[in-house]
Every structure is written in structure tokens, then in C-alpha cells.
TORKOL-4160 file (C-alpha; in steps of 0.2 Angstrom, whole numbers, padded with zeros to 4 digits, m for minus):
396
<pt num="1" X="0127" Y="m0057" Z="0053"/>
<pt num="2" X="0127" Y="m0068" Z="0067"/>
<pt num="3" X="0117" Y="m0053" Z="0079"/>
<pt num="4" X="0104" Y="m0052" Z="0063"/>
<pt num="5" X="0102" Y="m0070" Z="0066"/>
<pt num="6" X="0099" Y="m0070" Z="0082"/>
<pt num="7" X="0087" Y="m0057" Z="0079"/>
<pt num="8" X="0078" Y="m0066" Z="0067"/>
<pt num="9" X="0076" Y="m0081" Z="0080"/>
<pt num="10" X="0069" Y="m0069" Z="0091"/>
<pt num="11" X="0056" Y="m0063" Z="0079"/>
<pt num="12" X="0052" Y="m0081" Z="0075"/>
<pt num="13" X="0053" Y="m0092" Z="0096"/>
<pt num="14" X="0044" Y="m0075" Z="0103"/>
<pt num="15" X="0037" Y="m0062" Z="0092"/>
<pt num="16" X="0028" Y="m0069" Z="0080"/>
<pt num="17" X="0020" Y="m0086" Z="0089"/>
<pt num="18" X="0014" Y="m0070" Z="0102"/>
<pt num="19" X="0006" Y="m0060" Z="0086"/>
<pt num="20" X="m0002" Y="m0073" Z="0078"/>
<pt num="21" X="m0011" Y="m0078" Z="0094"/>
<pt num="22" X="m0017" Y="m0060" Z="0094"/>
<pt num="23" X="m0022" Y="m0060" Z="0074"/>
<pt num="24" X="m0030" Y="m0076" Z="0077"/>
<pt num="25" X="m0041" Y="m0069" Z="0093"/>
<pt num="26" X="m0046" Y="m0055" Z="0082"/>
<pt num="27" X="m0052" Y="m0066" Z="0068"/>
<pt num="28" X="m0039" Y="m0058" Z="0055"/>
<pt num="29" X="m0029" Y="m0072" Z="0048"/>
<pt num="30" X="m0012" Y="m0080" Z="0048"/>
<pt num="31" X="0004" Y="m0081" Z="0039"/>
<pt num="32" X="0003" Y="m0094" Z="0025"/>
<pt num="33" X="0022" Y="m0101" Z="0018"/>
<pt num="34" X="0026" Y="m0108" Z="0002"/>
<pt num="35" X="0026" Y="m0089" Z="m0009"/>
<pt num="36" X="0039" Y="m0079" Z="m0021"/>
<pt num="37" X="0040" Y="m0061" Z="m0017"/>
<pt num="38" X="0048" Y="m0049" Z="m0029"/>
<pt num="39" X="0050" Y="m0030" Z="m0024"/>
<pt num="40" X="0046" Y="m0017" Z="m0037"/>
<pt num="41" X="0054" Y="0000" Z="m0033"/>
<pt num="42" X="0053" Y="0006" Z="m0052"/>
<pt num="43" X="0037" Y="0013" Z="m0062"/>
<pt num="44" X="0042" Y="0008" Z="m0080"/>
<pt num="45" X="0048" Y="m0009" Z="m0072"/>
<pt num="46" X="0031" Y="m0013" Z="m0063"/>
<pt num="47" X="0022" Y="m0008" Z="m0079"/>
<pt num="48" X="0031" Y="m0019" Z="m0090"/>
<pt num="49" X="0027" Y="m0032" Z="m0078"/>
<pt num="50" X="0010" Y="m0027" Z="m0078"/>
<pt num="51" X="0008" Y="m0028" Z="m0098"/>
<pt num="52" X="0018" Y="m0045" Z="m0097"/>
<pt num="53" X="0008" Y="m0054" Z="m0086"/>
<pt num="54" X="m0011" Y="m0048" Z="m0095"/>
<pt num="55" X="m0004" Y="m0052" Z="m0110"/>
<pt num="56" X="0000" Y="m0068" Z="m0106"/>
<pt num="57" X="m0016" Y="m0071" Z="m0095"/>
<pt num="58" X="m0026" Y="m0088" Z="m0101"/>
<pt num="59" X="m0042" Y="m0087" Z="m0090"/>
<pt num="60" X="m0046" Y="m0072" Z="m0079"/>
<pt num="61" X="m0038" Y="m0055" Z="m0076"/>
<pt num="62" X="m0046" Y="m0046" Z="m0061"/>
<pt num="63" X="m0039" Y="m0027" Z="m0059"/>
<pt num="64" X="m0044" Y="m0015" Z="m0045"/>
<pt num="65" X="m0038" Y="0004" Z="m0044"/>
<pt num="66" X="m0040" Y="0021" Z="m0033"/>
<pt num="67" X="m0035" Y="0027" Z="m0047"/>
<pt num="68" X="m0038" Y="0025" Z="m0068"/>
<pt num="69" X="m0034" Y="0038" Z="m0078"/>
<pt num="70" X="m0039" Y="0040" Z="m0097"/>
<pt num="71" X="m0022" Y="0046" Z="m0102"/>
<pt num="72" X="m0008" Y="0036" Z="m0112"/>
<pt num="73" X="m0006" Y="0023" Z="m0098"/>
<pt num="74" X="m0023" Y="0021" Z="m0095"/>
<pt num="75" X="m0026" Y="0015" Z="m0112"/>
<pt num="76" X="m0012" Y="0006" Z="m0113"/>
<pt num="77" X="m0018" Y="m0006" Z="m0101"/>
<pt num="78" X="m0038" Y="m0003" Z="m0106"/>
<pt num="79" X="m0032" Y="m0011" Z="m0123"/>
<pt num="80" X="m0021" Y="m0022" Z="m0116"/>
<pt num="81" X="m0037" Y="m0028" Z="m0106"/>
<pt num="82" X="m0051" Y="m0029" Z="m0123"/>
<pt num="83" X="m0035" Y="m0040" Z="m0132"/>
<pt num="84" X="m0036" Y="m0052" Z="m0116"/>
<pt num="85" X="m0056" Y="m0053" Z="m0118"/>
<pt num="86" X="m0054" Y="m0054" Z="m0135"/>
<pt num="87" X="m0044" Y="m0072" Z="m0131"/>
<pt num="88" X="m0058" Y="m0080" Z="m0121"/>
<pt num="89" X="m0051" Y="m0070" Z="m0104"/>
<pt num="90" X="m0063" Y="m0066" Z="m0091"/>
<pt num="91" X="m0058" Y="m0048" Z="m0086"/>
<pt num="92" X="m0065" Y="m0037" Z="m0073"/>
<pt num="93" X="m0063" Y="m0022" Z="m0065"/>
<pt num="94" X="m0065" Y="m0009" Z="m0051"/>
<pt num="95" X="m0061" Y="0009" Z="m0050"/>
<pt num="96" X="m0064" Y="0020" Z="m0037"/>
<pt num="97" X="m0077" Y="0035" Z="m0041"/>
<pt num="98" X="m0069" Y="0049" Z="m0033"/>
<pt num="99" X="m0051" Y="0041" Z="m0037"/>
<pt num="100" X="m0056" Y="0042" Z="m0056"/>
<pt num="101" X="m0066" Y="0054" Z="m0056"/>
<pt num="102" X="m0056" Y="0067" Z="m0069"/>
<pt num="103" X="m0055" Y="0052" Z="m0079"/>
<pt num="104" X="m0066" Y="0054" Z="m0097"/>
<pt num="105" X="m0081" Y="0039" Z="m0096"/>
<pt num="106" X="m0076" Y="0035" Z="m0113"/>
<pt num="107" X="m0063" Y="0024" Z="m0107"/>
<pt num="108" X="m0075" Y="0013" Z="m0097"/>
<pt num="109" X="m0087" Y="0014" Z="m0110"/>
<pt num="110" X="m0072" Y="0007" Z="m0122"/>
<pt num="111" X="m0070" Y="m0007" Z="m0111"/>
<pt num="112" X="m0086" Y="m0012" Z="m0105"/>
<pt num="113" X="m0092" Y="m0013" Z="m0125"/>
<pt num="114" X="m0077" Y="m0025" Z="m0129"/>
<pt num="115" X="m0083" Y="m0036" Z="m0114"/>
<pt num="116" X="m0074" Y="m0032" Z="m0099"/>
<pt num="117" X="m0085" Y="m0031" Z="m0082"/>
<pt num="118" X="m0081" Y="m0014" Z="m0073"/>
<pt num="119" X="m0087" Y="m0009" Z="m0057"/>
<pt num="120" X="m0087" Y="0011" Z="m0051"/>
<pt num="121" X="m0086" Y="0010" Z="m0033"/>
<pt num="122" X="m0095" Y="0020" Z="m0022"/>
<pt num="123" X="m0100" Y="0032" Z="m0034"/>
<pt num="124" X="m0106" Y="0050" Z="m0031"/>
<pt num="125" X="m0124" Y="0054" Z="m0027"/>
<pt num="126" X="m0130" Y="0071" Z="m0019"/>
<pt num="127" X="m0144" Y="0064" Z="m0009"/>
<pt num="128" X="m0135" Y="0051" Z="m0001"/>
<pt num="129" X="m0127" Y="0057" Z="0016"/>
<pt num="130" X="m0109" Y="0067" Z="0013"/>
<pt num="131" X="m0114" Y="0064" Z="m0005"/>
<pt num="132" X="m0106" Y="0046" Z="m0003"/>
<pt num="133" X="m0089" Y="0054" Z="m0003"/>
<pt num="134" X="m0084" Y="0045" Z="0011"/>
<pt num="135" X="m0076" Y="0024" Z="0011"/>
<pt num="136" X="m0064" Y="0026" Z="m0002"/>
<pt num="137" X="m0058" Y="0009" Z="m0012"/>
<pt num="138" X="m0039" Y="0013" Z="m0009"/>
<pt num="139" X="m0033" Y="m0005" Z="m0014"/>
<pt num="140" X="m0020" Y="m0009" Z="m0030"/>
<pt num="141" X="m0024" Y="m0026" Z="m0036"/>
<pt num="142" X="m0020" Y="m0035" Z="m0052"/>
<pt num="143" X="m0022" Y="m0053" Z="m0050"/>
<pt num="144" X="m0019" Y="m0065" Z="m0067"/>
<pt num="145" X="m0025" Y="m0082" Z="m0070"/>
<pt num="146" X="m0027" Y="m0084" Z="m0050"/>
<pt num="147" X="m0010" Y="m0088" Z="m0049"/>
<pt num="148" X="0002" Y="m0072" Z="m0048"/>
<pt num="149" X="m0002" Y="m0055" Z="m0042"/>
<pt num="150" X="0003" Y="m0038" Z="m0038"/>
<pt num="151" X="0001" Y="m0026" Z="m0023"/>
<pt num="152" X="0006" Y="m0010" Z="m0019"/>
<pt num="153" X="0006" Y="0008" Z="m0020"/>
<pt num="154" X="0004" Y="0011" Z="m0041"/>
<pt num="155" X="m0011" Y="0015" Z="m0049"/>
<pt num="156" X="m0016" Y="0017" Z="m0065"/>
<pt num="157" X="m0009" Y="0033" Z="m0074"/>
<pt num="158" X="0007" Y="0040" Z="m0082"/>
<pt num="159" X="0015" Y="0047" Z="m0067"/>
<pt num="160" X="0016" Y="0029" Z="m0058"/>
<pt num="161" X="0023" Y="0021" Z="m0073"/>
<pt num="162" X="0040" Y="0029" Z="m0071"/>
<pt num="163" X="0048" Y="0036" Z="m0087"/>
<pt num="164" X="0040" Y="0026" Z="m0097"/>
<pt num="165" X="0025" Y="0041" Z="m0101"/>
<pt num="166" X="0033" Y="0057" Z="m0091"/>
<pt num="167" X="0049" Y="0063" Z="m0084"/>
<pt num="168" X="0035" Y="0071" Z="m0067"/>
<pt num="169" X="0033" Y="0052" Z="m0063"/>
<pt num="170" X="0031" Y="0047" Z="m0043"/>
<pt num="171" X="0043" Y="0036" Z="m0033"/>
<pt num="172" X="0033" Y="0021" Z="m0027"/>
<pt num="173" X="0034" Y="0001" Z="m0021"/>
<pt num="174" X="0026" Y="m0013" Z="m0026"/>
<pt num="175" X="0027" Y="m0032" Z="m0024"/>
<pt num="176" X="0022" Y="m0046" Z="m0036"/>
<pt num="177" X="0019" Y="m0062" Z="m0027"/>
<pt num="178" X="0014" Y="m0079" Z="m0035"/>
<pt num="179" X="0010" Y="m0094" Z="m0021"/>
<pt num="180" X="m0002" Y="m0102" Z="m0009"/>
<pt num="181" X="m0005" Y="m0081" Z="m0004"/>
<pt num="182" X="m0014" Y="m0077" Z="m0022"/>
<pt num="183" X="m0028" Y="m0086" Z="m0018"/>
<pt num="184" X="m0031" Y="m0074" Z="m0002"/>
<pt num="185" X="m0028" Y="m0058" Z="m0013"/>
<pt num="186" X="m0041" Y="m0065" Z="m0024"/>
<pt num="187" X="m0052" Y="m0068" Z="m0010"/>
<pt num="188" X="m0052" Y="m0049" Z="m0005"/>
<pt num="189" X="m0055" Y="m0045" Z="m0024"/>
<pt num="190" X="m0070" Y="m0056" Z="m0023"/>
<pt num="191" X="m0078" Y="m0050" Z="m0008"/>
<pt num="192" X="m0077" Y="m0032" Z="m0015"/>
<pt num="193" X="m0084" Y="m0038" Z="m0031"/>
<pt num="194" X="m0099" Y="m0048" Z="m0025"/>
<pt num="195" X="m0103" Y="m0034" Z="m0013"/>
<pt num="196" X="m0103" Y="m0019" Z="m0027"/>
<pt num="197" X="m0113" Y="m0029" Z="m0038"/>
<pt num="198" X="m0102" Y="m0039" Z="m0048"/>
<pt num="199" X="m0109" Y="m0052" Z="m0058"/>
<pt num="200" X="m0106" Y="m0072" Z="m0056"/>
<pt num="201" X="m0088" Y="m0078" Z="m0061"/>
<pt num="202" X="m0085" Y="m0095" Z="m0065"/>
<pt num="203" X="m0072" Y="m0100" Z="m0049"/>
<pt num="204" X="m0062" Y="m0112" Z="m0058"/>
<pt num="205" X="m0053" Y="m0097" Z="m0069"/>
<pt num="206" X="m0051" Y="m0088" Z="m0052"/>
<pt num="207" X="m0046" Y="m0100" Z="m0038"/>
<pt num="208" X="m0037" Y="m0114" Z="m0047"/>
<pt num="209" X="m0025" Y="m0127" Z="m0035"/>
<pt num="210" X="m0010" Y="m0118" Z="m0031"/>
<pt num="211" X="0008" Y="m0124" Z="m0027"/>
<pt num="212" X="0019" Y="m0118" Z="m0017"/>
<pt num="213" X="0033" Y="m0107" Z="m0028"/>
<pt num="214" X="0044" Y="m0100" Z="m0015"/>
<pt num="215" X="0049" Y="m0099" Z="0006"/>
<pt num="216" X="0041" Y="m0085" Z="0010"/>
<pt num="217" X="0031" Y="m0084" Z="0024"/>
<pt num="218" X="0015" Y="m0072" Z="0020"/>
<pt num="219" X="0002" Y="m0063" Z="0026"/>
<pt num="220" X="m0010" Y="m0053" Z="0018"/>
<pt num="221" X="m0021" Y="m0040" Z="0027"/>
<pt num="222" X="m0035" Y="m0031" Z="0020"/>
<pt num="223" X="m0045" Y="m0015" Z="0032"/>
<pt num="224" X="m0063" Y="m0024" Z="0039"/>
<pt num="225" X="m0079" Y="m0014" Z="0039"/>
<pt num="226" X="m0079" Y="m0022" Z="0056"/>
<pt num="227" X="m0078" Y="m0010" Z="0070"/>
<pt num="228" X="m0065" Y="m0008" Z="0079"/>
<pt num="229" X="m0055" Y="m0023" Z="0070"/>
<pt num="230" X="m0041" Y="m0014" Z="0060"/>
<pt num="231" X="m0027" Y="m0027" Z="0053"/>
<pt num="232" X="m0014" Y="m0015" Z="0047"/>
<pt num="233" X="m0014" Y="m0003" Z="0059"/>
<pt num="234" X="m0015" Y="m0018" Z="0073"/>
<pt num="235" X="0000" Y="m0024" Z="0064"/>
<pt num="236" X="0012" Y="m0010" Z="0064"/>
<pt num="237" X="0008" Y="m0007" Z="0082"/>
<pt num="238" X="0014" Y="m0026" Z="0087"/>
<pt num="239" X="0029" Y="m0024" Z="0076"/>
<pt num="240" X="0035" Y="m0010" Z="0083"/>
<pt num="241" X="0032" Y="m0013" Z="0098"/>
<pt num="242" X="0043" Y="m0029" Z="0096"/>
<pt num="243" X="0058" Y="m0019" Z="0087"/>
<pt num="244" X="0073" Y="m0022" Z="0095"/>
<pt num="245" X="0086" Y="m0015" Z="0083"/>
<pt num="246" X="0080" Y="m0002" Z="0068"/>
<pt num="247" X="0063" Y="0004" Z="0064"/>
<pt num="248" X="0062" Y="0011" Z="0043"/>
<pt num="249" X="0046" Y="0017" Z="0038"/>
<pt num="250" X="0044" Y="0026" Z="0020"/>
<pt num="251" X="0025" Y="0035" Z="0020"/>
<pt num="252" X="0019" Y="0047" Z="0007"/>
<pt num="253" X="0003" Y="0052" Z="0020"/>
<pt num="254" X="0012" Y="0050" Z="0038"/>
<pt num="255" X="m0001" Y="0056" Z="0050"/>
<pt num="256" X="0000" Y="0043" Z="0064"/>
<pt num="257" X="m0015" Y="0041" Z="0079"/>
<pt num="258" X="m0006" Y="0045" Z="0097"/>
<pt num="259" X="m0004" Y="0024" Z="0095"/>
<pt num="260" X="0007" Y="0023" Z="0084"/>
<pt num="261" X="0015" Y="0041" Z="0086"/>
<pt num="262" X="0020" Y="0034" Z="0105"/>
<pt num="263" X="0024" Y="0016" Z="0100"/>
<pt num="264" X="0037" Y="0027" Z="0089"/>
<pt num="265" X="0042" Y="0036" Z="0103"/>
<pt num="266" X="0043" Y="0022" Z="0116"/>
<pt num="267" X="0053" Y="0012" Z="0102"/>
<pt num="268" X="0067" Y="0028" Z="0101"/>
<pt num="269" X="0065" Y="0026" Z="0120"/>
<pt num="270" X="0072" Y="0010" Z="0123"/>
<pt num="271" X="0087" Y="0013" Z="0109"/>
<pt num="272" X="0078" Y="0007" Z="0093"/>
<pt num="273" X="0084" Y="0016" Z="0077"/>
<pt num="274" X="0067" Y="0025" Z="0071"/>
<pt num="275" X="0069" Y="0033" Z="0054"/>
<pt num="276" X="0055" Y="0040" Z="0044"/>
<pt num="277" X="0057" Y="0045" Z="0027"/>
<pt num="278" X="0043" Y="0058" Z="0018"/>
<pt num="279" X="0039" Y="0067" Z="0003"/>
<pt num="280" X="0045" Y="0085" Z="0004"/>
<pt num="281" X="0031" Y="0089" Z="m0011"/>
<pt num="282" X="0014" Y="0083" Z="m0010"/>
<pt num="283" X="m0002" Y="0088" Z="m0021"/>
<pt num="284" X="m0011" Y="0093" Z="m0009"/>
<pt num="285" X="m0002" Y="0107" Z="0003"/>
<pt num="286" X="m0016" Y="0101" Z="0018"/>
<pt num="287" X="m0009" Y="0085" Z="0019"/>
<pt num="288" X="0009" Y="0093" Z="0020"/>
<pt num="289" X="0005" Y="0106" Z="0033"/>
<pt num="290" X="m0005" Y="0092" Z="0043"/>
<pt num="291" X="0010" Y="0079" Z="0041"/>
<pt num="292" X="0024" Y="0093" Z="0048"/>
<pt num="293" X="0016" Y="0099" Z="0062"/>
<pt num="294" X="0022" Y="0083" Z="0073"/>
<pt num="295" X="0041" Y="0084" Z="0067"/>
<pt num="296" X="0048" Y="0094" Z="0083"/>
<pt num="297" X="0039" Y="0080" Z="0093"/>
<pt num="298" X="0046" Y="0068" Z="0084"/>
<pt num="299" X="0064" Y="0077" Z="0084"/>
<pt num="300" X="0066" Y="0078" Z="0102"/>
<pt num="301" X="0063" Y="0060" Z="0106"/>
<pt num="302" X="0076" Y="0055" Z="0093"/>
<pt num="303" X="0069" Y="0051" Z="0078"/>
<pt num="304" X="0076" Y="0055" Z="0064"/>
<pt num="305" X="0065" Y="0061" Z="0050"/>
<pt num="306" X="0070" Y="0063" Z="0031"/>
<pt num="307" X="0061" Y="0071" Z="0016"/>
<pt num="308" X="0062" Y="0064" Z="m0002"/>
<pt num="309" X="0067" Y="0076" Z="m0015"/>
<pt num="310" X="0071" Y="0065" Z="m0030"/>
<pt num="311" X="0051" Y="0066" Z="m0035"/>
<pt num="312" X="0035" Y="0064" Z="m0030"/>
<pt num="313" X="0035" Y="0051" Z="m0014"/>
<pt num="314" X="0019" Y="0039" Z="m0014"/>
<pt num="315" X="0027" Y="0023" Z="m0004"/>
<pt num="316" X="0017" Y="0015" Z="0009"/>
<pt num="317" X="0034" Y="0004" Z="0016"/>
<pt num="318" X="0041" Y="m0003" Z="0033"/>
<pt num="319" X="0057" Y="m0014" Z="0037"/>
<pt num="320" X="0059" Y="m0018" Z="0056"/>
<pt num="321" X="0074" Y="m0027" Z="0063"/>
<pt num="322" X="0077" Y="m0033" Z="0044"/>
<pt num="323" X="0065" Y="m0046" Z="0047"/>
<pt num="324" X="0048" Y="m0038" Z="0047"/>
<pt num="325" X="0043" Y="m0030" Z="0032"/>
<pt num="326" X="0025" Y="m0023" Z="0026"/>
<pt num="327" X="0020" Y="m0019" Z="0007"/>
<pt num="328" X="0003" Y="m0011" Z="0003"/>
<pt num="329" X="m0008" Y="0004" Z="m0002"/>
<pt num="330" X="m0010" Y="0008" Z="0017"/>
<pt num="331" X="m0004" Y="0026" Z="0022"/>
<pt num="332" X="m0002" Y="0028" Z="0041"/>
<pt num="333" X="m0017" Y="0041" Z="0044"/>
<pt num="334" X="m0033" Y="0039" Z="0049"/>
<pt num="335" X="m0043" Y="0038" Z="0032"/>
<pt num="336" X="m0032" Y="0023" Z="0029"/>
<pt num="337" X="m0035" Y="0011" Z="0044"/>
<pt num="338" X="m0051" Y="0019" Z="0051"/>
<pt num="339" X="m0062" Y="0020" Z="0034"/>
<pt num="340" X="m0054" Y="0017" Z="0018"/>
<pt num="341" X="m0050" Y="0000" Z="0008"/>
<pt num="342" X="m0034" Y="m0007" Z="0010"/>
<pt num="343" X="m0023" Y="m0022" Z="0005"/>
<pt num="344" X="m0006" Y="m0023" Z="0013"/>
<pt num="345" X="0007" Y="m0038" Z="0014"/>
<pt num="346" X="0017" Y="m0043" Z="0030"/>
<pt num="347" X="0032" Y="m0053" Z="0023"/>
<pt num="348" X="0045" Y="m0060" Z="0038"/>
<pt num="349" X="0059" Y="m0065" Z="0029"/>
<pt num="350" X="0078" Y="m0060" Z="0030"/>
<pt num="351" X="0082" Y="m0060" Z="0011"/>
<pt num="352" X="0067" Y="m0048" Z="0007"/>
<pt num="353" X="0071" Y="m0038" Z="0025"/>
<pt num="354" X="0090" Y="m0036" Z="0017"/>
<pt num="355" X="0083" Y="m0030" Z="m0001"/>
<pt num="356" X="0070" Y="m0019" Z="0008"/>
<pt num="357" X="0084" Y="m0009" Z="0020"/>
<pt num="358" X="0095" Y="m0006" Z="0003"/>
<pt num="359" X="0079" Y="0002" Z="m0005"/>
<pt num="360" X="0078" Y="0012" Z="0009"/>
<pt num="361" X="0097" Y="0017" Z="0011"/>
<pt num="362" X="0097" Y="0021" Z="m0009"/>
<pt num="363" X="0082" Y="0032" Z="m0007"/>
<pt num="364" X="0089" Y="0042" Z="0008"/>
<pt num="365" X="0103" Y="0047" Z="m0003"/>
<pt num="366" X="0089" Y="0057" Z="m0013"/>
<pt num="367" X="0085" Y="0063" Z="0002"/>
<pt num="368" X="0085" Y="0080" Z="0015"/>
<pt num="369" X="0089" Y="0077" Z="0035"/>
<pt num="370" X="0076" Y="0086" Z="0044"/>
<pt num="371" X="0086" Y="0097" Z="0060"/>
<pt num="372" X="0077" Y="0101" Z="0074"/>
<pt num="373" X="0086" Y="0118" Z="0074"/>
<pt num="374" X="0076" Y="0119" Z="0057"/>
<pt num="375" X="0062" Y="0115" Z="0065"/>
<pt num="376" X="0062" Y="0126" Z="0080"/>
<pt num="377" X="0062" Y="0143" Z="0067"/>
<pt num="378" X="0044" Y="0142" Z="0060"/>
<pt num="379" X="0033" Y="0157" Z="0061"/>
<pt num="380" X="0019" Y="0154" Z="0074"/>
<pt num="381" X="0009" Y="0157" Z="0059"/>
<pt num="382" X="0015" Y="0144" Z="0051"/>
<pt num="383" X="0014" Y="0133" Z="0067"/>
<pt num="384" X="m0005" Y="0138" Z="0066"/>
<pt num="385" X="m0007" Y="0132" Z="0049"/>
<pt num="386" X="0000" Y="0115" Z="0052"/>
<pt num="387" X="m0010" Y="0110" Z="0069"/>
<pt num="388" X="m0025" Y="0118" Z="0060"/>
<pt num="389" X="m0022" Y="0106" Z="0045"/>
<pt num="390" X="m0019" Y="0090" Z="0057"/>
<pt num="391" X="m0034" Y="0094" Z="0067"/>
<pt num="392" X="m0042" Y="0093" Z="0050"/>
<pt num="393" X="m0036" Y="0080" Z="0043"/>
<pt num="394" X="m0038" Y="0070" Z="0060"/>
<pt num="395" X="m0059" Y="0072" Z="0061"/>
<pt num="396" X="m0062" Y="0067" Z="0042"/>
């Protein structure tokens, strides 16, 4: 306890006087105190809290999704959104077009008939450069009455909802935060809003006077369209490089730029215990071959790499020294913090550091041990196919 301590004053006389000068140079923002933070690590759990907090929703509900499927979760919270407008609620929302886009119209249609303004980002159009596939909303938002939100990596759709629809359901984090911090989530939602199109809210239902509701210091950081300003991956690179004792990171999409990969490697370097936690199955096998082709580098400089075999993995997670933590929908690849939307949180705090590295050490026990002997075996065919796929996956 007492070296944690001492760790945690480091963190707070060096590190992060240091890294807010930085965040403030580049125009990103600052830690506000005053919030509650409560980690979610289960599907059904996060749902019910999801269905909670819209049915008890007395002014605005604003929801924004990669993902909103038309099956029984979906409509689940499609009705649960018409019965808030239904009650005076201002609702909107915003789905991503190639996110949704095996979800049935009818859906939308449904909602948008009972009253509630939805938003298709970036939709598809073949005479538009790259179709407009490109500058995916990534983002998971809910936001309720301005005054408590949620972040994180679930969207809309049985498999995120734990058991609740599915026994296939995926292993994922999210956080609900009420405090001073909403109003900066609802900020991001906004801006989004205003620049897709949205129409004119009243802003007393969405920014009403906050309290403070807890002692956590937070920041939330959300990707800019400005170039060469990147919040979350500027973050992980001064966190890591400021590690002194353990380095957890839990990613679904791990495909790091040379920055990160040799902040990692400087980190294992200097005696830093770096452990990476991934999913041994992912939809598409791309992603997989492009995410394995760095584990031998990785191996020989130390650290230690783990697969996820309990389900589906689609955490995007980080505890550093127990003090820094980070909670979003950011992958660590290139689409996440060179082109996509993103909103991720950056909580320093030891109580949330503690629950965040027992998380992590329940998960690894679901968990395979990558070996570098393992490693060493694969088939130059095999070897091929991965640094294709990373070469790939590292130009989109």
C-alpha cells in the first residue's frame, strides 16, 4: 500500500501537472473533479442500466451508436425510447451508416414516426469519393436528462447485452459517470449533432447546472478532425511513458503505430510490467492475422501477451501504475485515432485503478499465455498472411 501510495503522489507532484501542460498546449482540455464513475464489465448489467436510466428520463435522452441493430435488443431500447417521447422527452439519435447498415430501416422508420430525431451518419453515396465509406462515428454515448451518462465499448445489439438475448454474447467495459464531466460528453454529442444536421434543441433540457456527485478527477477525450491533434493516442503515449510499475491494457483491435508499439517496448525496457490481453476470436480473420504478426516482437522484449477465450473480446481498457485508467470506444489501431469518432475517459484515481486491475486479473483467468516458443513455429505462409494483413490494415 504505502509503495502504491507513493506512486500515486508521483502520478499527481510530477506526471500529471507535466501532462496537462501538454493537453493544454495542444488545445485538448483538462481534468475536471467532482464525478462518480462506476465501471460496467457485464452486458445484461449495463443494459438494465441502460433501460433504467430512459425510463426514468424527464427531459432529453440523447443516444449515439456505431452500431443499432433491429433485433430483440434493438427494439427494446427503440420502445423504450418512443415511451420516453411519448412522456414529453426530447430524444435523439445517431447511428452510424456502415455500423447499421444490416439493420432493417424499419426500425428507424418506427422511431422517427413516434417522434424521435435520428441522425444516419455519414451515409453511403457512390459518387462521393471511396463511396463515403471512410470517417466512421465509432462513439457509444447515452446521455440522460444532461446529468448522467454512459461511455464505452457496447453498442446497440444482443450480443453486447450479455445473457440477457444470447448465450454468443461479447465480453466488453463500459462506465457510467454523473458530475461536472456530463456536460463535456454532451458537448461532444452536440457538436456531432449540429454538424450532421441535427435540428435546434432547447439547451435547458441538455445542459442543466451540475453538482458535483463524487471525487473523481475526469477527463474526457474525444478524436478532433484537426490534423495532427489526436487526444487518445497523445494520451496513452504520455501514460506510458510515465509508467513506473505495471502497464494493463485489454484491446479488442491491438494494432499499435511504431509510437506506441516502442513506448511499450521502452516501458518493458526500463522494468515496467506490460501485459496485453486480446481476443483469441475476432469476426473478421484480417484483423486477427494483422493483430498477431507483432507478437514475436513483442515476446522478446518482455511483454507478456494474453488471448481471451471466455467469448468474444471487444474491450478498449488500460490501468497504468493503478492510477491511471482509460475507458472508451478507442481501439489502439490506426482507424481509431487517425480517422474515426471516438470518446474515451481518462480517470486518475486509486479506488477505480484497484477495481480496474481486479477486472483485469478475473479476465486473465479466462485467458491463454501466449509463449514465444509458440510463436517461433508459424509456417512462413502463415508469417506472410499476417504481415500482409498488417500492411493492410496499416494504409486504410
Amino acid at each position: 500500500m504505502k509503495k502504491k501510495s507513493s506512486t500515486f503522489l508521483y502520478w499527481k507532484r510530477y506526471t500529471l501537472p507535466k501532462y496537462l501542460r501538454e493537453m493544454k498546449k495542444l488545445n485538448i482540455g483538462g481534468f475536471s473533479s467532482g464525478n462518480e464513475i462506476s465501471l460496467i464489465v457485464d452486458g445484461s448489467d449495463c443494459y438494465r442500466q441502460f433501460y433504467e436510466a430512459i425510463e426514468n428520463a424527464r427531459s432529453s435522452i440523447n443516444l449515439e451508436t456505431y452500431i443499432f441493430r433491429s433485433d430483440e435488443a434493438g427494439w427494446d431500447i427503440a420502445g423504450r425510447l418512443v415511451d420516453a417521447v411519448g412522456r414529453g422527452v426530447e430524444v435523439n439519435l445517431v447511428y452510424d451508416a456502415i455500423g447499421s447498415i444490416k439493420t432493417s430501416r424499419s426500425i428507424f422508420s418506427f422511431m422517427r414516426t413516434a417522434g424521435v430525431e435520428v441522425i444516419e451518419y455519414h451515409p453511403i453515396f457512390p459518387w462521393r469519393k471511396f463511396w463515403n465509406i471512410t470517417l466512421r462515428d465509432h462513439r457509444k454515448i447515452l446521455v440522460v436528462d444532461g446529468k448522467s451518462a454512459f461511455i464505452g465499448g457496447l453498442n446497440i445489439g444482443n450480443e453486447y447485452a450479455g445473457n440477457m438475448y444470447t448465450e454468443e454474447y461479447q465480453r466488453d467495459t463500459h462506465v457510467r459517470i454523473t458530475g461536472p464531466a456530463v456536460r463535456d460528453i454532451q458537448f461532444f454529442f452536440m457538436e456531432n449533432w449540429f454538424r450532421n444536421g441535427g435540428s435546434v434543441v432547447d439547451y435547458s433540457r441538455h445542459f442543466p447546472h451540475m453538482k458535483k456527485t463524487g471525487s473523481k478527477m475526469l477527463m474526457v477525450l474525444c478524436t478532433k478532425s484537426r490534423r495532427n491533434v489526436r487526444p487518445i493516442h497523445f494520451s496513452y503515449l504520455s501514460a506510458i511513458d510515465s509508467a513506473r510499475d505495471t502497464i494493463l491494457l485489454a484491446n479488442a483491435y491491438f494494432i499499435p503505430d511504431q509510437k506506441i508499439y516502442r513506448s511499450l517496448v521502452s516501458a518493458a525496457k526500463r522494468g515496467v510490467s506490460v501485459r496485453i490481453m486480446l481476443p483469441s476470436r475476432y469476426v473478421m480473420p484480417i484483423v486477427k492475422n494483422a493483430v498477431r504478426y507483432l507478437y514475436r516482437r513483442y515476446l522478446r522484449h518482455g511483454i507478456e501477451l494474453y488471448e481471451y477465450e471466455g467469448a468474444v473480446l471487444h474491450v478498449k481498457s488500460a490501468v497504468i501504475d493503478g492510477v491511471w485508467s482509460m475507458v472508451g470506444s478507442s481501439n489502439l489501431d490506426r482507424l481509431s485515432y487517425r480517422i474515426n469518432l471516438e470518446l474515451n475517459a481518462v480517470i486518475l484515481d486509486e479506488k477505480f485503478g484497484d477495481r480496474m486491475i481486479k477486472v483485469f486479473d478475473d479476465d486473465l483467468k479466462l485467458c491463454k499465455k501466449i509463449e514465444l516458443e509458440s510463436i517461433k513455429k508459424r509456417s512462413f505462409g502463415r508469417l506472410f498472411l499476417e504481415w500482409l494483413s498488417y500492411r493492410f490494415r496499416n494504409i486504410l
